[in-house]
Every structure is written in C-alpha cells, then in structure tokens.
C-alpha positions as CSV (number, residue, x, y, z in Angstrom):
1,X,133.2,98.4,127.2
2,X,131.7,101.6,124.7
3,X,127.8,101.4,124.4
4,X,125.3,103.2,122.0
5,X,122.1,103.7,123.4
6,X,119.4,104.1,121.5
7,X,115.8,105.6,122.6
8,X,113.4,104.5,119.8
9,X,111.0,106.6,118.4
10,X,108.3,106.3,115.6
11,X,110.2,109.9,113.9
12,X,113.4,110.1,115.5
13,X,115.6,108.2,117.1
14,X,118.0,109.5,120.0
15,X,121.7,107.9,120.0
16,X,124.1,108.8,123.7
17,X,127.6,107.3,124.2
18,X,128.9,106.2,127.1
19,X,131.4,103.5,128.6
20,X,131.8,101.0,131.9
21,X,135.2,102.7,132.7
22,X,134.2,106.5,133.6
23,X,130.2,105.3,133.5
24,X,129.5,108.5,131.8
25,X,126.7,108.8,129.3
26,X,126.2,111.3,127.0
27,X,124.1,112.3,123.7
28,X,125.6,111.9,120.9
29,X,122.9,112.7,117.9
30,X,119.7,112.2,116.6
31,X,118.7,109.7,113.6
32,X,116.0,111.4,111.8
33,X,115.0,108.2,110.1
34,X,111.1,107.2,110.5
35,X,110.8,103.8,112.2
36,X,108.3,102.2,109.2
37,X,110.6,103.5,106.6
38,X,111.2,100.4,103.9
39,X,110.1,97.7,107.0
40,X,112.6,99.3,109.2
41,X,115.3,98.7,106.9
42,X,116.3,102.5,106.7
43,X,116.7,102.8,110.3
44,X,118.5,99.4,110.4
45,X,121.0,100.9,107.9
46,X,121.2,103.8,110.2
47,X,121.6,102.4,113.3
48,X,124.5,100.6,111.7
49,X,126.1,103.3,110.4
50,X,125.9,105.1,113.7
51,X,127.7,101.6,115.3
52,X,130.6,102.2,113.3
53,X,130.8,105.7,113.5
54,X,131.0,105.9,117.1
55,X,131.8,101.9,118.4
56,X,133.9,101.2,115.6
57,X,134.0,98.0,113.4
58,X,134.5,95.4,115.6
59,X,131.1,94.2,117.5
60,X,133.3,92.8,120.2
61,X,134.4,96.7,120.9
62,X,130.9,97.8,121.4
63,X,127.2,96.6,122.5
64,X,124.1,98.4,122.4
65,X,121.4,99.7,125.0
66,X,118.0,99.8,123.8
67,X,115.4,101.7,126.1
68,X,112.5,99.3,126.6
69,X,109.0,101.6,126.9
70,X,107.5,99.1,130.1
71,X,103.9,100.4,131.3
72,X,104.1,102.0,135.1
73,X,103.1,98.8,136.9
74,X,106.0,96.4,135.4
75,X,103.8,95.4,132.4
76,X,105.0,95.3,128.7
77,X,102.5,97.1,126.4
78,X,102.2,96.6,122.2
79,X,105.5,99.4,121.8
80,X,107.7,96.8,124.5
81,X,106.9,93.6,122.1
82,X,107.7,96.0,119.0
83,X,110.9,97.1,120.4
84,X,112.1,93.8,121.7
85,X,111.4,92.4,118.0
86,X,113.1,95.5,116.7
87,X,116.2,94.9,119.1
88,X,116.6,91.4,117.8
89,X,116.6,92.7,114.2
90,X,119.3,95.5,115.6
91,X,121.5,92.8,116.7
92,X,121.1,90.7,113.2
93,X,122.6,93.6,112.0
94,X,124.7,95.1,113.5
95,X,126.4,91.2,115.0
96,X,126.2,93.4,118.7
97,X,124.9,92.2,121.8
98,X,121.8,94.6,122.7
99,X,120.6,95.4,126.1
100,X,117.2,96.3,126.8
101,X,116.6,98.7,129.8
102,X,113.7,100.4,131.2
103,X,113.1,103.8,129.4
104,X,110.3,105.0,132.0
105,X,110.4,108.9,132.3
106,X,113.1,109.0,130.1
107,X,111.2,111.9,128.4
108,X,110.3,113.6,131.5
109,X,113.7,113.5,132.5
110,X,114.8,115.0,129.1
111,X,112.7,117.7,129.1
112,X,113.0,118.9,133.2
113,X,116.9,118.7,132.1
114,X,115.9,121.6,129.3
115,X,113.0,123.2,131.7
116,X,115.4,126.0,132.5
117,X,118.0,126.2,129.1
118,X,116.7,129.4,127.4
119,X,116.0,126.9,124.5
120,X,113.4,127.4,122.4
121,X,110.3,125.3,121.8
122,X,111.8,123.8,118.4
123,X,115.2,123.3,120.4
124,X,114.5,121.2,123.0
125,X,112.0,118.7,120.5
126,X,115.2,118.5,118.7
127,X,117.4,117.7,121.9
128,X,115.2,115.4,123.8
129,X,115.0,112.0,122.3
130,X,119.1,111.9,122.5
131,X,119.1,113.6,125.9
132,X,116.2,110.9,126.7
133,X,118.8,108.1,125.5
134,X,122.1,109.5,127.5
135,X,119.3,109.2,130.7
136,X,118.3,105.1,129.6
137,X,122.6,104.7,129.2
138,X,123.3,106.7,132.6
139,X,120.5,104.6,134.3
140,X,122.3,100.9,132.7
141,X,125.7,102.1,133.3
142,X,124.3,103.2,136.8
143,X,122.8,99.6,137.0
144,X,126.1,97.7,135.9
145,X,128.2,99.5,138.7
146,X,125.7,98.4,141.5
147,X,127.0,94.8,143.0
C-alpha cells in the first residue's frame, strides 16, 4: 500500500510519500494553498490533485496519513477537532481511507533534520512542513511494522 501524508498547516501544507513494502517515507512537495481559502475547498481541490498525481486514480491504490496536532499530555486541543473534521472532508473527496497519526515534534524534528544543512533561513521554512510530513509517514509506517 502507497500513502500521502499530509502535515496540515494554516499557509502551507507538507505532502511525503511513502509505502508498507520498503516503509520508507519521504517528502514529496509543498501545497501552498491557505487552509481558509473558499471554506477549504481550494486545498480540498489540492489535496486531490496531489492524490492522483502521486497515488494514482484508483482510491483502493492509495490511503492517506493525516498528522493529528495532540496537546503533550494525550489531550486533543481546538486544531485536533479541526483537523479530524478536515480529514473527514479529505476522505469525501478524495473516496480514500485517511489515517490520523500523532504529529507531536514533527516540526522539531524537521527543523534539527535542517540544523546543520548550510540552508538558508528562507530554505528550511520552505522545506519543513514536507520534511515535518515524511517524519508523521516514517512514524505510521514505523507503527504499522510493529506487531
């Protein structure tokens, strides 16, 4: 099984690829797409797009991670209720099964990734949310491979 993961963000939106087979995840691109745009329907449409681009047409072929933001102590917050309405909206759409998986530190782990890169400033802001979302895919594949 492919999966897209997705690390939601209120400007951009970080997309990684990965599969069950080698349980490799990696970024794949960055939807620049703000999340309140037309209700969410622009990122909707985006989100879709990016489905077929890199999961192909047929939902079976392909499901979707979606990092859910849960507070340290277990707890779900205001963003975890938006992005567990926004993942049901995802999967209207698209007709894939979405996964929701703990995004904790998904940042921090982007950006200790880029610590030591040479990039600049600019570079890594425009890295991170996709490098956040091959860490949430590399912690579900991670996840699915443990018995």
């Amino acid at each position: 099984m492919r999966y897209l993961a997705i690390d939601l963000g209120d400007k951009r939106t970080g997309l990684a690829l990965g599969d069950a087979i080698t349980r490799i995840a990696g970024p794949v691109g960055m939807l620049d797409v703000p999340i309140d745009r037309a209700g969410g329907g622009a990122l909707l449409d985006a989100i879709d797009a990016a489905c077929r681009e890199h999961l192909g047409d047929d939902p079976s072929r392909g499901e979707i991670v979606l990092g859910l933001p849960l507070n340290m102590d277990d707890s779900e917050g205001p963003r975890a209720k938006l992005v567990r309405a926004f993942a049901d909206r995802v999967s209207g759409r698209t007709g894939r099964a979405v996964h929701l998986h703990d995004e904790r530190r998904s940042s921090v782990r982007a950006d200790e990734r880029m610590a030591r890169t040479g990039l600049t400033r600019g570079q890594k802001k425009a890295r991170r949310d996709a490098i956040a979302a091959a860490g949430i895919l590399q912690d579900f594949l991670d996840a699915l491979a443990t018995p």
